[in-house]
Every structure is written in structure tokens, then in C-alpha cells.
ZAPAGU-514116 format. One record per residue (C-alpha): chain; residue number from 1; x, y, z. Coordinates in steps of 0.5 Angstrom, whole numbers, padded with zeros to 4 digits. Layout:
ZAPAGU-514116
MARLUM   cadena   num      c1      c2      c3
MARLUM        A   NUM       X       Y       Z
...
***
This chain:
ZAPAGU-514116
MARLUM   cadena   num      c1      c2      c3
MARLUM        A     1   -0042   -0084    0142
MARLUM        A     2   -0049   -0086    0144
MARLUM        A     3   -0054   -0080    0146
MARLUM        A     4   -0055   -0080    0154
MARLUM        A     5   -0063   -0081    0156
MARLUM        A     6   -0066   -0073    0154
MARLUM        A     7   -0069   -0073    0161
MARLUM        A     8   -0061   -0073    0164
MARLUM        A     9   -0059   -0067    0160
MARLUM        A    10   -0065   -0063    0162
MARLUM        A    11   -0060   -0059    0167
MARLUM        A    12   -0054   -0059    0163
MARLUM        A    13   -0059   -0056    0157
MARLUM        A    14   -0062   -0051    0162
MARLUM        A    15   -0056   -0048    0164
MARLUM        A    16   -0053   -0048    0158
MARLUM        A    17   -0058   -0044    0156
MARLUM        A    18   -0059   -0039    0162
MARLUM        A    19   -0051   -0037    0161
MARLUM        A    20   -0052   -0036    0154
MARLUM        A    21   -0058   -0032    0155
MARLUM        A    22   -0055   -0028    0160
MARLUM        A    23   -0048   -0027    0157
MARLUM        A    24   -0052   -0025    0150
MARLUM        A    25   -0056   -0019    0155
MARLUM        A    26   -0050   -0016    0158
MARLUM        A    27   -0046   -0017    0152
MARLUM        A    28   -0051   -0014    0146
MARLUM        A    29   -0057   -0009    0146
MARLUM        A    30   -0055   -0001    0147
MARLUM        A    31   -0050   -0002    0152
MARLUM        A    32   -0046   -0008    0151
MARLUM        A    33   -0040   -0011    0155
MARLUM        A    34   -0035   -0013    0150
MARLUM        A    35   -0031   -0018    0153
MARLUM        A    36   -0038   -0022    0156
MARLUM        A    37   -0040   -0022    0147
MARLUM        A    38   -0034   -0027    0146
MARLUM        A    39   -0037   -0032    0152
MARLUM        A    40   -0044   -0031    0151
MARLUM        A    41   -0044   -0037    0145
MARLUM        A    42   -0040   -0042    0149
MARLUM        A    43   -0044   -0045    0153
MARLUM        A    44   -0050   -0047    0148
MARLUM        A    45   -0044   -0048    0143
MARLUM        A    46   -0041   -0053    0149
MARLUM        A    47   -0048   -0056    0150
MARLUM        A    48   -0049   -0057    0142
MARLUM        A    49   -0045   -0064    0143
MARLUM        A    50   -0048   -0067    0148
MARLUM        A    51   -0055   -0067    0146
MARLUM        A    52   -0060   -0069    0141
MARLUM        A    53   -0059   -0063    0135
MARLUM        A    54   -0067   -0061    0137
MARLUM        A    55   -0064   -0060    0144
MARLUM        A    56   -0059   -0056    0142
MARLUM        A    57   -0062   -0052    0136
MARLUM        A    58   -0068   -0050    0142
MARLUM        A    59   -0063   -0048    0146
MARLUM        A    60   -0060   -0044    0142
MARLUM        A    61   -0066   -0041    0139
MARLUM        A    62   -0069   -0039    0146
MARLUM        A    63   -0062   -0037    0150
MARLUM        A    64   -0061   -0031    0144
MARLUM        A    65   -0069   -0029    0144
MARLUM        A    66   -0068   -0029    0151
MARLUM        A    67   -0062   -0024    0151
MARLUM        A    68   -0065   -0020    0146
MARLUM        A    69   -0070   -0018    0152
MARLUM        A    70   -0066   -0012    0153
MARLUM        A    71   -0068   -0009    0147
MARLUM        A    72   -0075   -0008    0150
MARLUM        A    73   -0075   -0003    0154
MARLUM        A    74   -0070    0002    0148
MARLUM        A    75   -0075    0000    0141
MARLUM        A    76   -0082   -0001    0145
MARLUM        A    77   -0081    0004    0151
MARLUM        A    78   -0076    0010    0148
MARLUM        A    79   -0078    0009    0140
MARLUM        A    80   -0085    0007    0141
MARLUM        A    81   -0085    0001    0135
MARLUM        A    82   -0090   -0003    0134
MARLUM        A    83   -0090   -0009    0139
MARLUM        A    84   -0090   -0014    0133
MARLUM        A    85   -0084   -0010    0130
MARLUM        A    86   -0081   -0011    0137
MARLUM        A    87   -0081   -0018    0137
MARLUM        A    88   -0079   -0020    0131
MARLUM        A    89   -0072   -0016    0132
MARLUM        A    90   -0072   -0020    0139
MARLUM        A    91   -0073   -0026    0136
MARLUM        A    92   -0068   -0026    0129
MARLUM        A    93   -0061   -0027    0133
MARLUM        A    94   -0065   -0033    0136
MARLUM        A    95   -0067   -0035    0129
MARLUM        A    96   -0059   -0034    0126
MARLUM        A    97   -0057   -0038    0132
MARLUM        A    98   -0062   -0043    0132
MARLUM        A    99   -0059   -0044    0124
MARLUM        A   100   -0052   -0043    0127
MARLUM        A   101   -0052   -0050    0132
MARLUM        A   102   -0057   -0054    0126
MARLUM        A   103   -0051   -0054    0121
MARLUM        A   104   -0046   -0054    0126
MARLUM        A   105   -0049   -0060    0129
MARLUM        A   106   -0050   -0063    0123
MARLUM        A   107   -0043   -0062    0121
MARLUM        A   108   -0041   -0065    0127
MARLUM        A   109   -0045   -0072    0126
MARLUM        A   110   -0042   -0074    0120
MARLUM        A   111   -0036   -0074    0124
MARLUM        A   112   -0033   -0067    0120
MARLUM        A   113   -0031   -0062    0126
MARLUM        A   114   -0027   -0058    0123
MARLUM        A   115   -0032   -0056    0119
MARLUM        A   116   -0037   -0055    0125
MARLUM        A   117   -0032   -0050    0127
MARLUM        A   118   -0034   -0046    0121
MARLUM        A   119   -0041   -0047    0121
MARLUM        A   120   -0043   -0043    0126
MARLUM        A   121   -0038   -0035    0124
MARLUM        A   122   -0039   -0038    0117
MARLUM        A   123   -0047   -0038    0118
MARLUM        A   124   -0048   -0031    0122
MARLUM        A   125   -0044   -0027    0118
MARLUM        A   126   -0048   -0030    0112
MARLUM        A   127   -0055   -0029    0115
MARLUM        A   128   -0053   -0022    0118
MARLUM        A   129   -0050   -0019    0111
MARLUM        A   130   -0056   -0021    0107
MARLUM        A   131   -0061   -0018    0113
MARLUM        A   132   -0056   -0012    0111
MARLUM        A   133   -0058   -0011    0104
MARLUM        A   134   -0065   -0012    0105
MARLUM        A   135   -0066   -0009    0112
MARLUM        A   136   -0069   -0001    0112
MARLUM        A   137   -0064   -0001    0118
MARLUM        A   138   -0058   -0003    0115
MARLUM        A   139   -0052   -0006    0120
MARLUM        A   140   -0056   -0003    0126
MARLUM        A   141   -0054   -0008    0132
MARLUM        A   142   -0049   -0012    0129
MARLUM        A   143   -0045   -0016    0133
MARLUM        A   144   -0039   -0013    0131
MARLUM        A   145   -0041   -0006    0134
MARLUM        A   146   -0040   -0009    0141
MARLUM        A   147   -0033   -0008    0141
MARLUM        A   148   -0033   -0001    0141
MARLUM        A   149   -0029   -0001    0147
MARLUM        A   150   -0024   -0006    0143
MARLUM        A   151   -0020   -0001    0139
MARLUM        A   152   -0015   -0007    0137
MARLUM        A   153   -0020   -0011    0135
MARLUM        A   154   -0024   -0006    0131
MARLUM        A   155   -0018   -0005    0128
MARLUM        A   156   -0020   -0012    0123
MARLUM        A   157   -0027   -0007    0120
MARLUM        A   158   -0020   -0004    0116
MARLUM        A   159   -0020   -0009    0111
MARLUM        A   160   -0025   -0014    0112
MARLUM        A   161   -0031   -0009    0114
MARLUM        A   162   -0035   -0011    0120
MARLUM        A   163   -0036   -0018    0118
MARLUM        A   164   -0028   -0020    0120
MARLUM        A   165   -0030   -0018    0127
MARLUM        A   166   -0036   -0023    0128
MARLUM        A   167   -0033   -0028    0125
MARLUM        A   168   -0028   -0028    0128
MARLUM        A   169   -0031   -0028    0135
MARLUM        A   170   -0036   -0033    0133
MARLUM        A   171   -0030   -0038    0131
MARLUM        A   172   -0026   -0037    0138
MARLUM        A   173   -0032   -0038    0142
MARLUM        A   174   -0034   -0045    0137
MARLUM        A   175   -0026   -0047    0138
MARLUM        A   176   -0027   -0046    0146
MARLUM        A   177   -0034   -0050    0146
MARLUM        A   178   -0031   -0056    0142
MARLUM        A   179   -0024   -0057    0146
MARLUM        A   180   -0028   -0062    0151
MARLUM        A   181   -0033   -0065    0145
MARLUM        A   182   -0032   -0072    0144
MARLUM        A   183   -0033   -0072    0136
MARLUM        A   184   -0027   -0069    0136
MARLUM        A   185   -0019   -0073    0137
MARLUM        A   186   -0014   -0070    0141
MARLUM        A   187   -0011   -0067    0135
MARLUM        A   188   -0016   -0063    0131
MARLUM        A   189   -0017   -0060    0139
MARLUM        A   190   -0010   -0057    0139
MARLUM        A   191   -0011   -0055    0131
MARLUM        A   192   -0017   -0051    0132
MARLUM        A   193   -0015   -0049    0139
MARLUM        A   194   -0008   -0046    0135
MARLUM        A   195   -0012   -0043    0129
MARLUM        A   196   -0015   -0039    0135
MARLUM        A   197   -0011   -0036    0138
MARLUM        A   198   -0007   -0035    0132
MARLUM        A   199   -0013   -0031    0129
MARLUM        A   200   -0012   -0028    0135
MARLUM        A   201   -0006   -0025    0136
MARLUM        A   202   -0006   -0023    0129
MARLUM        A   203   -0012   -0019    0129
MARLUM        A   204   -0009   -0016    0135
MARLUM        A   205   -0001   -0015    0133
MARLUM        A   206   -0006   -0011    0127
MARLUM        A   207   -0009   -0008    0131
MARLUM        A   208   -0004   -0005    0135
MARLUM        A   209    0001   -0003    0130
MARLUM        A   210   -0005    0001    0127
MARLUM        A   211   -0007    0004    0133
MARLUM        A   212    0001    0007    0133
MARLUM        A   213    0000    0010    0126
MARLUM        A   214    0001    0018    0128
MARLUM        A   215   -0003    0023    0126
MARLUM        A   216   -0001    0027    0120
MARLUM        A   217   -0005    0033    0121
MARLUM        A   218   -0011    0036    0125
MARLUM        A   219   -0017    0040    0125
MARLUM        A   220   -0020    0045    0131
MARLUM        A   221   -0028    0041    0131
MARLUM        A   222   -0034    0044    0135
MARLUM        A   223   -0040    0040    0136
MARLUM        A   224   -0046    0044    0139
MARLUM        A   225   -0053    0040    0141
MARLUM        A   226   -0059    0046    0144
MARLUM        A   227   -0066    0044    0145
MARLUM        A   228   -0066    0037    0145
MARLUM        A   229   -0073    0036    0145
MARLUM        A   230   -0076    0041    0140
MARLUM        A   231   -0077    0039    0134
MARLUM        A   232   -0076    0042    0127
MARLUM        A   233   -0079    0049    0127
MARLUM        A   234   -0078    0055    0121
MARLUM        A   235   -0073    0059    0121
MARLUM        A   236   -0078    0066    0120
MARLUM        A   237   -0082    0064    0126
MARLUM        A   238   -0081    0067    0133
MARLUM        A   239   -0079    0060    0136
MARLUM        A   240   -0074    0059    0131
MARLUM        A   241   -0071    0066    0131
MARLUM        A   242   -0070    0065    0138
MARLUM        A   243   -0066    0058    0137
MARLUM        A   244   -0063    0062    0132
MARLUM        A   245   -0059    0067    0136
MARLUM        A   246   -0058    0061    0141
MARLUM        A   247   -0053    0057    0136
MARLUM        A   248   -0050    0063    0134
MARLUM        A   249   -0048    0065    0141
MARLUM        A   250   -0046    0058    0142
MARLUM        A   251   -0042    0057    0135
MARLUM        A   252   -0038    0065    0139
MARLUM        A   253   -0036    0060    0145
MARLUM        A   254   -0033    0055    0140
MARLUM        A   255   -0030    0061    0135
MARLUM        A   256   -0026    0064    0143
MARLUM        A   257   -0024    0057    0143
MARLUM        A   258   -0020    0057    0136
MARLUM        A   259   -0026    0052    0132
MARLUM        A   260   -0025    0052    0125
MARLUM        A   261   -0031    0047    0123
MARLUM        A   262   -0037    0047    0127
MARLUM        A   263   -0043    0041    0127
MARLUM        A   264   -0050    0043    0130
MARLUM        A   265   -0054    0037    0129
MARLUM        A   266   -0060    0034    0125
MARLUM        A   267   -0067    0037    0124
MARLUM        A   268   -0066    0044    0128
MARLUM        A   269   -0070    0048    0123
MARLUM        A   270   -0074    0049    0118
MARLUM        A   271   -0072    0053    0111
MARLUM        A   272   -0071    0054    0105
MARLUM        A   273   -0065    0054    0101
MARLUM        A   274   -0061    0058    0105
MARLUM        A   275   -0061    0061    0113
MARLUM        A   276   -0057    0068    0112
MARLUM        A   277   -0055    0069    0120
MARLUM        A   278   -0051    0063    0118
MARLUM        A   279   -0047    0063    0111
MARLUM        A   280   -0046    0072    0114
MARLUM        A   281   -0043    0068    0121
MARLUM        A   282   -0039    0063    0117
MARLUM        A   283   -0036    0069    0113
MARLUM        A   284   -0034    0074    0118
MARLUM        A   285   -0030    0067    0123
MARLUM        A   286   -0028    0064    0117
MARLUM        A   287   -0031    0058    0120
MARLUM        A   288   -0034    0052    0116
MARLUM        A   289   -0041    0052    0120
MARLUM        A   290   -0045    0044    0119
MARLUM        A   291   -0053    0045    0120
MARLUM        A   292   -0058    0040    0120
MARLUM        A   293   -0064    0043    0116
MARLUM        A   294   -0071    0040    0114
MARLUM        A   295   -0070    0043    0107
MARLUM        A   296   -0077    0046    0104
MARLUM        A   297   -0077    0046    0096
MARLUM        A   298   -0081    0048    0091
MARLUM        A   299   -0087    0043    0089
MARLUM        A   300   -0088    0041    0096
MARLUM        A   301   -0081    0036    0097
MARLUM        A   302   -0077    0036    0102
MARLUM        A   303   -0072    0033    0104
MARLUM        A   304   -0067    0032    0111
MARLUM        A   305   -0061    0036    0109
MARLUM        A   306   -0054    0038    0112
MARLUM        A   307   -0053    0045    0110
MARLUM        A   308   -0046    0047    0110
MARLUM        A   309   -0044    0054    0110
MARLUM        A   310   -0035    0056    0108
MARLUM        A   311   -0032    0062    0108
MARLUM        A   312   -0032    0065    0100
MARLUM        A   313   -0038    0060    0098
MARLUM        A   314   -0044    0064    0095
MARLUM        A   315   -0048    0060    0097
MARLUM        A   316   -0049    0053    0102
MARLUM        A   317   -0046    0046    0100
MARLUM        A   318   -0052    0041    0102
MARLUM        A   319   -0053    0033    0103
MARLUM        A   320   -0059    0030    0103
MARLUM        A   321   -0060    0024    0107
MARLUM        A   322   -0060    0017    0103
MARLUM        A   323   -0063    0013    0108
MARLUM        A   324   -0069    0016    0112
MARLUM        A   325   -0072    0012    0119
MARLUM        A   326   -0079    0008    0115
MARLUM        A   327   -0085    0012    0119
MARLUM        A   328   -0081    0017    0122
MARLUM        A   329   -0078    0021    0116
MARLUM        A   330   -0083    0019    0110
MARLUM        A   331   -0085    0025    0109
MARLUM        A   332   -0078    0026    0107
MARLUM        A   333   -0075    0025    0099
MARLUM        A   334   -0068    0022    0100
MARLUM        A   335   -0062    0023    0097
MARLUM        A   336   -0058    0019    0093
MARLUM        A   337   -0051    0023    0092
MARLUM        A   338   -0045    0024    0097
MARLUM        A   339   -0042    0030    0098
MARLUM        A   340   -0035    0033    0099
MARLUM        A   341   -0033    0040    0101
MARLUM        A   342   -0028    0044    0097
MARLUM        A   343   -0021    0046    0100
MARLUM        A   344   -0017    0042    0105
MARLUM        A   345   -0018    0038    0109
MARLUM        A   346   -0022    0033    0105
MARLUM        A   347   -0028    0034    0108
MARLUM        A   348   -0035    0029    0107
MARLUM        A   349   -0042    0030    0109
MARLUM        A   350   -0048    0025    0112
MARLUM        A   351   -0053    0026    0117
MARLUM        A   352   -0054    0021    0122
MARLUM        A   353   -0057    0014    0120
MARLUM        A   354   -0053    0014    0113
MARLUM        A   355   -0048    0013    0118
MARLUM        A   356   -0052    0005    0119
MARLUM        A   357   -0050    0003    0112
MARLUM        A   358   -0044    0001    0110
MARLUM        A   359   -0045    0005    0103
MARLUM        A   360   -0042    0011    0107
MARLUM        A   361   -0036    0008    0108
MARLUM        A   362   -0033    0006    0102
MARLUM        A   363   -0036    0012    0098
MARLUM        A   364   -0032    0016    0103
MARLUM        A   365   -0026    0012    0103
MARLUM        A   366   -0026    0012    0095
MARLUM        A   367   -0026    0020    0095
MARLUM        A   368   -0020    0019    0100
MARLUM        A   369   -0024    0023    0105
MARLUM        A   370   -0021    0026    0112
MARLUM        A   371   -0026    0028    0116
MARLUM        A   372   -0034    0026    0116
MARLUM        A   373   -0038    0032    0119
MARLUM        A   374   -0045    0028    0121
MARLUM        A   375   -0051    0032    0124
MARLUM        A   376   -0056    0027    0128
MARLUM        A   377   -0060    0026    0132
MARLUM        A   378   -0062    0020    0137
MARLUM        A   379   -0067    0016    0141
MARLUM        A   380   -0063    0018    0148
MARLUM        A   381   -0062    0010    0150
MARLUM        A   382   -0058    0008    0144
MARLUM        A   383   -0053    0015    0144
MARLUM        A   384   -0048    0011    0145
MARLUM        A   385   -0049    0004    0140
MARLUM        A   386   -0052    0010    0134
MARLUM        A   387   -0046    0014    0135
MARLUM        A   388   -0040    0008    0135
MARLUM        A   389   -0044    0006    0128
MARLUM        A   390   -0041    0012    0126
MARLUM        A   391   -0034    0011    0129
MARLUM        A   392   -0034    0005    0125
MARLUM        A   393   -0035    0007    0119
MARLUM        A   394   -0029    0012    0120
MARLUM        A   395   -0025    0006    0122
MARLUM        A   396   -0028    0002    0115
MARLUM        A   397   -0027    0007    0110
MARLUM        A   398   -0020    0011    0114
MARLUM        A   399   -0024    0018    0116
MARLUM        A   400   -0024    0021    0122
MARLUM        A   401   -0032    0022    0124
MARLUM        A   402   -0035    0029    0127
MARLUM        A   403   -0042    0028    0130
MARLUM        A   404   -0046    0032    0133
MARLUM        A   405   -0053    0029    0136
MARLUM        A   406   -0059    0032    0140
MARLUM        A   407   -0062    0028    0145
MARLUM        A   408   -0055    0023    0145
MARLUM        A   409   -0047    0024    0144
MARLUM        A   410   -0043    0029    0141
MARLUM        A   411   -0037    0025    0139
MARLUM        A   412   -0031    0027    0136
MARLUM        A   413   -0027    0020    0133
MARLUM        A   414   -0021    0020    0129
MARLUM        A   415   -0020    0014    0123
MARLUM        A   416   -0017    0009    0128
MARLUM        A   417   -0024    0009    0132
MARLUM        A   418   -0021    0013    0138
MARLUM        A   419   -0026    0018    0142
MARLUM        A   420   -0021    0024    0143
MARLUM        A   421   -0027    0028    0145
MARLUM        A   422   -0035    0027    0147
MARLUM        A   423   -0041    0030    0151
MARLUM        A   424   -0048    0027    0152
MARLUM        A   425   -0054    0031    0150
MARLUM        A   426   -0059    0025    0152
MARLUM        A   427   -0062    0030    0158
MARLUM        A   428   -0058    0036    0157
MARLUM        A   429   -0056    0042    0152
MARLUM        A   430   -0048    0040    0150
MARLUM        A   431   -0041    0044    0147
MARLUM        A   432   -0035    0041    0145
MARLUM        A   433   -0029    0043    0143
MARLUM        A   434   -0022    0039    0141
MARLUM        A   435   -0016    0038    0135
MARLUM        A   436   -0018    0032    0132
MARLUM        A   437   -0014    0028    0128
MARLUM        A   438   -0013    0027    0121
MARLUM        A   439   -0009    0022    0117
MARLUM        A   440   -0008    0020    0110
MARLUM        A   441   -0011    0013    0110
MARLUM        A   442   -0013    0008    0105
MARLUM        A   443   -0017    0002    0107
MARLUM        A   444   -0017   -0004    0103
MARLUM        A   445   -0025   -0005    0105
MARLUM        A   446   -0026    0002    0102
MARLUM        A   447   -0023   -0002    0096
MARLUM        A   448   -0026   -0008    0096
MARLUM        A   449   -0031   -0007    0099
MARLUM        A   450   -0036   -0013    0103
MARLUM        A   451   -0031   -0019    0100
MARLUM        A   452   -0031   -0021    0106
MARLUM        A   453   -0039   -0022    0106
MARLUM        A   454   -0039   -0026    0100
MARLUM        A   455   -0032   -0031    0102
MARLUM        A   456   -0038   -0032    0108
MARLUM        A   457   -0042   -0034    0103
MARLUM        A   458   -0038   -0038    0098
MARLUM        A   459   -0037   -0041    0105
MARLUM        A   460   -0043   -0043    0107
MARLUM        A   461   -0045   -0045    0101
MARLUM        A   462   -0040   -0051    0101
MARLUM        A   463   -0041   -0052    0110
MARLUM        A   464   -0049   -0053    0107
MARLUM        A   465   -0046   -0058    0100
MARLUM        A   466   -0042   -0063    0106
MARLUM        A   467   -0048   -0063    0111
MARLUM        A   468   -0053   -0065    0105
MARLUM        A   469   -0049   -0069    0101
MARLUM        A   470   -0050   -0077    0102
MARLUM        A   471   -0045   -0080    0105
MARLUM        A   472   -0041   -0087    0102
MARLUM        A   473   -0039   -0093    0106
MARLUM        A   474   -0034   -0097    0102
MARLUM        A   475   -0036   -0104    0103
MARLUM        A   476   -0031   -0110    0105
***
């Protein structure tokens, strides 16, 4: 087909990029829309094979920079990152995209459409896995996490991990983009429209046959969140006893409400090896008590810690945190084991950010774990998106999550991915107490791991071999 004069493309080209630029606004960023995130693509996907491959690569370039505007006012204004920083994280989902439409275009001009349908799923999961393995904040905003809200769809992080999940959306969109393109005949519209759709009744046939399963057991949970603002202060200090004598009254409310298993959240205070009030509170309640502790050891290292006090134990279980925010937590050293309480339910440990790396996920699903119990603490805008991280590793790694955050969401989750209780500590003090699930789960993701991600690469590899190699005409 010959291409039109650039001039008339000029309000196709502008629209194009406005509705994905909107559409990746309202369905990406801290507060996503989830079903907006599967059309968001489609309209510069449509453009792609219509105009010239600069058109369709700037397009895809600025629309995605543009969407990612909503990052703005979380990672400069509420994180208080260097504008550099910010953005750079604005403009890497414009890069991705960009090289997305480049080879789908490419594919599409050397007449393979069925190829250019994979290019772009195939080339984004590609992208964002290797970002993962480099990036200090592992799978933070992932597109797969806009789907949260999408329990049916999540339900794919079970096997494939998070990258089935974008693949998955990315290919619906390509196939609806293509159905009206001139590169492809009538028949490989129908084969790619058919492909599609039965992806997706597969996924969500999965998904709603998992969501079934019934619990095995459960665990009484509570999650407590005081002081939202304050930072870590000591343990011997004043201050500290103060806010001491304030979790000990509230983890009282939650025994009188039949908790068994108490969170508090990350970096309430200061102390050494053990905080008495607490172990001496765990003993008489029989209650397994989770405090977030900023751990001071001997030759001045210290270290994010999760301080777990049992019943019947001398002294407490601890997990140090493996993956610490760079600047914020440098003064830290970081662990690098995992931890699994002793008795019954099989119970792992994490504090907040861990829960943003997929290590997490299959360490714990190896160890066949129930149940993780994760002190946090969030940046008050991003409560929601840092909090559904977690649950999807509960989901990946087929354990139910325990998270109690400051300054975001207390949420209790089973290894479905289901909120079965939640409070927000964003402005105010929270409690929550509720029976939460427990099941027997193993995940084939917890098996294998990020397989996945690497048939992805495999795969572009190959998309990569068929846009660049030459092309043979037989002669008559």
C-alpha cells in the first residue's frame, strides 16, 4: 500500500497519540484503572500501520512519556527524588514502547503479520525483565500490577509470574489494533482475533477455577500502624517508651479480638538484640508478635530488621532486609537469607520492599510457606500500588501476605490475591483484625521460576533474526 502524504496523517497521528497518552494516565501510575490498561496501546498500535515507521515509533514514544506524567507528583512531590531521576522513570515506558512499534513495524513491512503481532508483548516483557534484574526497584510499576483489581487475570502470576500477565494484555491490544490493517488478509485477522480471545478465555477459565479452591485453614491476623509520621526512635528513650506502652495497648485490643499473629510495621524503633516488653507480651498471649526494628549491632552495623517474638521462644526470630531503597536506607547492611518461623502455619518473614523483587516469591513458595508476615512502610500515595506488590507475590509463590505498612495500607490477602481485610494508615492511626486463609499451594512459578521471561527472550531474539535478515525474491 502506498503511504499517504505525512501532512495528512498529522490528525490521525495526533489523536492516536492523545488517547494512548490518556489511556496510559488513567490506567498506569499508583492509582490505575485496569481495564483502561488494555486499551491504552491500541490507539497508536492502530496508527503503527498506517504511517511512516518515524511516525509511528514518535508516537509511541510521546504518548507513553506523556501518561507517565502521573508519576510526577508521587516520585518528585511525595518522595522528594532528584528531577533527573523523575524524569528518566517518565520517559523509560516511552522508550519500551518506542522499540515495541519499531520492530512491530518492521515485521509488518516485510509482510510478516503474524509476527508483528508478537513483536510488541514479546519486546516489553523483554525490556521490563531485564530492567528488573538491574533495577535497585526490581518490578516496581510493572504493568502487570495494574490488574490488581482483575482477580481472574492475576491468577496467570501462578504459573508465568507477572510477565504472562503483560504479554498477555499487550497481545489483545496488538490483535485488536491489527484487525483493520491492510498488511494483514482477511484470514490472519480472524487467526489473530481467534488466538486472542482464546487466550483469554483460557486465562480467565484458570482464573476462575482457582479463585474456587477452598481454604484449607486459617489464621486470626492482626495489623497495627501508630504514628505514622515519626521515625525510628530508641527503645530506652523517653519517646520510645511512650510508643511502646501505645503498641502494647493496642496489640491488648487485638488479643480481646482472638488475634493469634500480630504485625506492626517497619522501622518503629531503635534497639538491640531484643525489646523485653515485647517477647514478655508474646509469652503471657500466647501470640506471635512481628515488630519492625532498625537492629543496632556490635562494630556499628545496623540493619532494617523484622523482629519476631513466639511463645516458647528464648529469644526472637529476626529477617533483615535484603533490598533497601538506595539513599534512604544506605546506612543499612542488608540481609541475604530468608527466614521461616518454626510450628504451624508455615510462616515466612519480609519487610516491605523485599516484597518488590520476585526472589521473594519463589524462596517462599519453595519453602512451601503459608503465610508471609511483612512490616512496611510506604510513601502515603503509592499505598495502594506498594501494598498489591506484595499481594502478588502471595499470588506468584501461593502464600497468603500479612502486611502492615505506616503512612499506607494494612492489608490482609489470601494466596489467591484476594483483600479479605484492609485499613489505610496514609493520614491516620490503623488496627485491623480478621481470619485469614491459608492453603496448601504450590505454584509452577515457585518451581521454575522466571521461565517465562526468558521464552520472551528467546522470542525476540528470533522477532529481532526475521526483521534483519535479507530478504530473497526468486527471479522468473
Amino acid at each position: 500500500m502506498p503511504l499517504r502524504p505525512e501532512r495528512s496523517v498529522v490528525p490521525a497521528w495526533i489523536m492516536a497519540t492523545a488517547l494512548t497518552a490518556i489511556g496510559w494516565w488513567l490506567g498506569s501510575g499508583t492509582h490505575p484503572v485496569w481495564w483502561i490498561t488494555w486499551l491504552a496501546p491500541v490507539p497508536v498500535l492502530w496508527l503503527a500501520s498506517r504511517v511512516r515507521t518515524r511516525w509511528a515509533v514518535a508516537s509511541a514514544f510521546l504518548a507513553m512519556a506523556i501518561g507517565s506524567g502521573n508519576l510526577w507528583s508521587y516520585m518528585h512531590g511525595h518522595i522528594g527524588l532528584p528531577f533527573g531521576v523523575v524524569v528518566f522513570a517518565m520517559l523509560w515506558p516511552g522508550v519500551i514502547f518506542a522499540l515495541c512499534v519499531l520492530l512491530h513495524k518492521r515485521l509488518l513491512r516485510r509482510g510478516r503479520v503474524v509476527a508483528a503481532a508478537l513483536a510488541v508483548p514479546v519486546t516489553w516483557v523483554a525490556l521490563a525483565f531485564f530492567n528488573s534484574l538491574i533495577s535497585p526497584h526490581g518490578t516496581f510499576f510493572d504493568i502487570a500490577y495494574t490488574q490488581m483489581d482483575a482477580l481472574a487475570v492475576i491468577q496467570l502470576a501462578a504459573i508465568t509470574g507477572i510477565w504472562g500477565i503483560g504479554a498477555l494484555m499487550l497481545f489483545v491490544a496488538t490483535a485488536v489494533a491489527l484487525l483493520s490493517a491492510s498488511q494483514a488478509n482477511a484470514r490472519t485477522r480472524r487467526a489473530l482475533a481467534g488466538s486472542a480471545l482464546l487466550l483469554l478465555v483460557i486465562v480467565l477459565g484458570f482464573g476462575i477455577w482457582r479463585l474456587a479452591a477452598p481454604s484449607t485453614s486459617q489464621a486470626r491476623v492482626g495489623l497495627i500502624a501508630l504514628d505514622q509520621t515519626g521515625k525510628p526512635v530508641a527503645i530506652d528513650s523517653p519517646e520510645g517508651q511512650a510508643r511502646q506502652d501505645r503498641y502494647l495497648a493496642a496489640l491488648g485490643r487485638a488479643v480481646d479480638q482472638g488475634a493469634q499473629i500480630a504485625v506492626l510495621p517497619e522501622g518503629i524503633f531503635a534497639a538491640g538484640a531484643s525489646i523485653p516488653a515485647f517477647a514478655e507480651f508474646a509469652q503471657q498471649h500466647s501470640m506471635t508478635v512481628d515488630v519492625g526494628v532498625n537492629l543496632q549491632e556490635d562494630h556499628g552495623v545496623e540493619r532494617n530488621t523484622a523482629m519476631v517474638f513466639q511463645p516458647g521462644a528464648v529469644s526472637p526470630a529476626m529477617h533483615h532486609k535484603h533490598h533497601l531503597i538506595p539513599g534512604f536506607e544506605s546506612r543499612f547492611t542488608p540481609g541475604n537469607t530468608f527466614q521461616m518461623l518454626t510450628g504451624a502455619p508455615r510462616i515466612g518473614l519480609a519487610i516491605c520492599k523485599d516484597m518488590d523483587f520476585q526472589d521473594f516469591s519463589k524462596a517462599y513458595g519453595q519453602r512451601n510457606a503459608q503465610l508471609l508476615l511483612v512490616p512496611a512502610w510506604d510513601f502515603v500515595e503509592d499505598g495502594w500500588l506498594h501494598s498489591r506488590m506484595a499481594i502478588m507475590r502471595g499470588v506468584e509463590g501461593g502464600f497468603a501476605v500479612a502486611r502492615a505498612a505506616r503512612s499506607g495500607r494494612l492489608t490482609l490477602s489470601d494466596d489467591r490475591g484476594r483483600v479479605v481485610a484492609e485499613a489505610s494508615s496514609e493520614q491516620d492511626d490503623a488496627e485491623r483484625v480478621a481470619n485469614l486463609p491459608l492453603r496448601e499451594t504450590q505454584t509452577l512459578y515457585a518451581r521454575w521460576g522466571n521461565w517465562f521471561a526468558w521464552l520472551d527472550v528467546v522470542a525476540l531474539l528470533a522477532l529481532l533474526g526475521m526483521a534483519v535478515a535479507p530478504t530473497f525474491h526468486r527471479s522468473r
